[in-house]
C-alpha positions in Angstrom: 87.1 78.3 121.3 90.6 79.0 120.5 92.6 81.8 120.5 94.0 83.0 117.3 97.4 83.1 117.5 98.8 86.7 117.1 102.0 87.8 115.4 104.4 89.0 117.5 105.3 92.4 118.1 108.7 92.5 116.5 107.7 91.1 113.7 105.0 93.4 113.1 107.2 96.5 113.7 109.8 95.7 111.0 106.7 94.9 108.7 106.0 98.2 109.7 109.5 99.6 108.7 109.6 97.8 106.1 106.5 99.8 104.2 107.6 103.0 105.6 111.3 102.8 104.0 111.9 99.9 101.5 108.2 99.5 99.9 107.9 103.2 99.6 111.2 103.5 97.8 110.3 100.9 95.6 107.1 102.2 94.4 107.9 104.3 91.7 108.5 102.5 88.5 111.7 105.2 87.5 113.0 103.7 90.7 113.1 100.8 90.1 115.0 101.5 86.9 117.2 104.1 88.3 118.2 100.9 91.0 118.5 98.7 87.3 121.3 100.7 86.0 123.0 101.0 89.4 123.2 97.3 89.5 125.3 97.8 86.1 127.3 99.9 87.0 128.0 103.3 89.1 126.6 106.8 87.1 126.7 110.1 87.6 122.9 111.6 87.7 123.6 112.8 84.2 124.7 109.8 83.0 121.1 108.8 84.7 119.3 110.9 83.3 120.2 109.7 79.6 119.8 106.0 80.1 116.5 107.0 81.6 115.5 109.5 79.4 114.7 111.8 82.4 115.3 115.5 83.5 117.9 115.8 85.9 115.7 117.3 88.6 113.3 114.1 88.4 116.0 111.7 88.7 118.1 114.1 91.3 114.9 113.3 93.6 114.6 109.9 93.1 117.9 109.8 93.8 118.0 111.5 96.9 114.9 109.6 98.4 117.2 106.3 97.7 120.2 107.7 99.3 118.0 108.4 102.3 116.6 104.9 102.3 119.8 103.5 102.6 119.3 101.8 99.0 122.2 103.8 97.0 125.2 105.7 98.1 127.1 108.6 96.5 130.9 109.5 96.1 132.1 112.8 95.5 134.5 113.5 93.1 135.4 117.0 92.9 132.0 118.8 91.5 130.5 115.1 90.2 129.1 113.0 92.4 128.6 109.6 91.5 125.8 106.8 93.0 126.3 102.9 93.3 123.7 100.5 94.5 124.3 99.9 98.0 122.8 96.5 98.6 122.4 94.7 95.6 120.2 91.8 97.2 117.8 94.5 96.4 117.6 93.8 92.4 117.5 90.1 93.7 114.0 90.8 95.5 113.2 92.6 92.8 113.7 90.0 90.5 111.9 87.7 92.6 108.8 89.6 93.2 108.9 90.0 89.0 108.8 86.2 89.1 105.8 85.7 91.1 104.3 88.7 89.0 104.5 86.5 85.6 103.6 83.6 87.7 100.7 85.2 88.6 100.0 86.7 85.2 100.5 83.0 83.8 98.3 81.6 86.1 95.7 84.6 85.2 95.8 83.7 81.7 94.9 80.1 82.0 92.1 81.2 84.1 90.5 82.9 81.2 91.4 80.7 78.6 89.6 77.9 79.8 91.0 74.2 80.4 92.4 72.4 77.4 90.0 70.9 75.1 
């Protein structure tokens, strides 16, 4: 018999750091919105926090746990600071991954509708 053939090691480590940063950043619906209106445009957190419709100390922290993923960066100017999406490939595999969702939904929904008659 065989051996399977095993992924490699470097492959599996960024897979790895890839769930410990990006997927973990990403899975929080207000997030993913707070990324959204970055990819607009550049806002303060209060500014955030009324396209939102979220307290300031909620979005503050999503915020902050996007800064330190590397996914948004903030400027300060003078006593407002104000955050920009960083990469914005980001929204693109967002969007994608929202493609394959209604795909999948699609595909769901023929399921239990039966074939054509």
């Amino acid at each position: 018999m065989a051996a399977a053939h095993q992924i490699d090691l470097p492959l599996r480590e960024q897979l790895d750091e890839l769930v410990a940063t990006m997927c973990r950043a990403l899975n929080d619906p207000k997030r993913l919105l707070v990324l959204y209106a970055l990819a607009d445009e550049p806002h303060t957190v209060s500014e955030l926090c009324e396209l939102l419709d979220a307290p300031q100390s909620n979005t503050s922290q999503h915020l902050a746990l996007l800064r330190d993923r590397g996914l948004v960066e903030s400027v300060r100017h003078g006593s407002a600071v104000t955050y920009s999406l960083r990469h914005p490939r980001v929204i693109e595999a967002i969007d994608l991954l929202r493609a394959v969702l209604a795909d999948e939904v699609a595909r769901r929904n023929e399921l239990v509708a039966g074939p054509p008659r």
